[in-house]
C-alpha positions as CSV (number, residue, x, y, z in Angstrom):
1,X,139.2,91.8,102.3
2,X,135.7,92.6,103.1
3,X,133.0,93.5,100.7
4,X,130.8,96.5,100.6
5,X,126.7,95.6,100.5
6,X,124.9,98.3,98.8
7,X,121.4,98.5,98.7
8,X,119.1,100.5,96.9
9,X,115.8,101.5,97.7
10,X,113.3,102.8,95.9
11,X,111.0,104.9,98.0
12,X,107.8,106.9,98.4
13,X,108.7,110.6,97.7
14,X,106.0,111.5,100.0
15,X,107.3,109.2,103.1
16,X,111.2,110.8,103.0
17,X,110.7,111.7,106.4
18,X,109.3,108.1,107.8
19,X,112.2,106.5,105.5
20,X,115.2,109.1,106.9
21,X,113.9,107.6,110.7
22,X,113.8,104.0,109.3
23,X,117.8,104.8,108.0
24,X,119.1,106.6,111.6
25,X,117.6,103.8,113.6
26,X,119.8,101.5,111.3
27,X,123.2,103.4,112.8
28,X,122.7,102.0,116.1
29,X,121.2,98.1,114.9
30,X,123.9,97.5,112.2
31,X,127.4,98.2,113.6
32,X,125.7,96.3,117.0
33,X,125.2,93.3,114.5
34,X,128.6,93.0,113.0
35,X,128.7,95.9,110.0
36,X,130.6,98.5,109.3
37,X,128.1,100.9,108.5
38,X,129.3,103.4,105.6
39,X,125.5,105.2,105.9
40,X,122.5,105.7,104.7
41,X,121.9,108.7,102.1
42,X,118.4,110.1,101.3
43,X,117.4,112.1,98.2
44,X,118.4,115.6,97.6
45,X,118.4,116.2,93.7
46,X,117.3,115.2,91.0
47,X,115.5,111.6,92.1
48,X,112.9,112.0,94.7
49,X,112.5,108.0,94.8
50,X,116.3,106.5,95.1
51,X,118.0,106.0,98.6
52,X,120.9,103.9,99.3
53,X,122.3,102.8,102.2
54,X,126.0,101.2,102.3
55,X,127.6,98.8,104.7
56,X,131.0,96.6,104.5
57,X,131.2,93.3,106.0
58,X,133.7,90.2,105.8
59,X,132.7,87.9,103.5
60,X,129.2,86.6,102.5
61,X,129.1,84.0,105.1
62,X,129.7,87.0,107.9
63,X,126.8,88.6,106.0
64,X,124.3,85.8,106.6
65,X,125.3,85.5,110.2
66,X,124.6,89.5,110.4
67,X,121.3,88.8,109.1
68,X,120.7,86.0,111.7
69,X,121.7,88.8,114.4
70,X,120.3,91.7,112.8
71,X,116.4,89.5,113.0
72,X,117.1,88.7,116.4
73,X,117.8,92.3,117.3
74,X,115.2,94.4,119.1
75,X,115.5,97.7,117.4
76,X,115.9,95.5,114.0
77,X,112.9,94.0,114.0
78,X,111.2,96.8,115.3
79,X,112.7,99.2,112.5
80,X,111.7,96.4,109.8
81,X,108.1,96.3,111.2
82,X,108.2,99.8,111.1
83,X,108.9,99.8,107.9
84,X,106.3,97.2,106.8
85,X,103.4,99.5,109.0
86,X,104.5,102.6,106.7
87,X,105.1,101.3,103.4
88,X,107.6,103.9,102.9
89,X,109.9,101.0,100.8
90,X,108.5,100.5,97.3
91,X,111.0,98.1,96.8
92,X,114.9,97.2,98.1
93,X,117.9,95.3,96.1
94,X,121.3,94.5,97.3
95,X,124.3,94.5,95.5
96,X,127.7,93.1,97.1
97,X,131.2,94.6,95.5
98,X,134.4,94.1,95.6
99,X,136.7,97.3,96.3
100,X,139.5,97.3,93.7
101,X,140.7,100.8,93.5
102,X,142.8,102.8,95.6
103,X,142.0,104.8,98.9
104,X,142.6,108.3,98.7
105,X,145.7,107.7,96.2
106,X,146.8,105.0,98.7
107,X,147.6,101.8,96.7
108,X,144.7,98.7,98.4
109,X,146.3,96.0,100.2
110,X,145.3,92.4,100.3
């Protein structure tokens, strides 16, 4: 069963448009690297700071050979030094789930 990384980004209200970039350069880098890219979702309402972007992958240990891919990719390291030029990312935490409930009414099967 794979699990879902989700991270959260807290981000400059004023750089939306640097940070939206940063997030489509992502759908071509990611699935390359071995993700299943969910997506990346900006703010609309209420919180002018939170993004999130959402990706399943295999287990932990496919996540950490991702990572090794995703630094040795060309648009990845170009999109994080991108992001480290613009500042645009206050500050980023990941959180790695479990899916438990049904899909769609559709009972999960492991």
């Amino acid at each position: 069963m794979a699990i879902t990384c989700i991270i959260k980004y807290e981000i400059d209200p004023y750089q939306r448009g640097p940070f939206e970039e940063y997030a489509r350069n992502w759908n071509e880098a990611i699935p390359r690297c071995g993700a299943d890219l969910i997506g990346y979702f900006a703010p609309h309402e209420g919180s002018a700071t939170l993004a999130y972007g959402i990706y399943n992958i295999e287990s932990l240990a496919a996540y950490e050979a991702y990572r090794a891919r995703l630094r040795d990719d060309p648009l990845g390291r170009a999109n994080y030094a991108f992001s480290m030029e613009r500042k645009f990312i206050r500050r980023e935490d990941r959180t790695f789930l479990t899916h438990v409930s049904g899909l769609n009414g559709k009972e999960l099967i492991r």
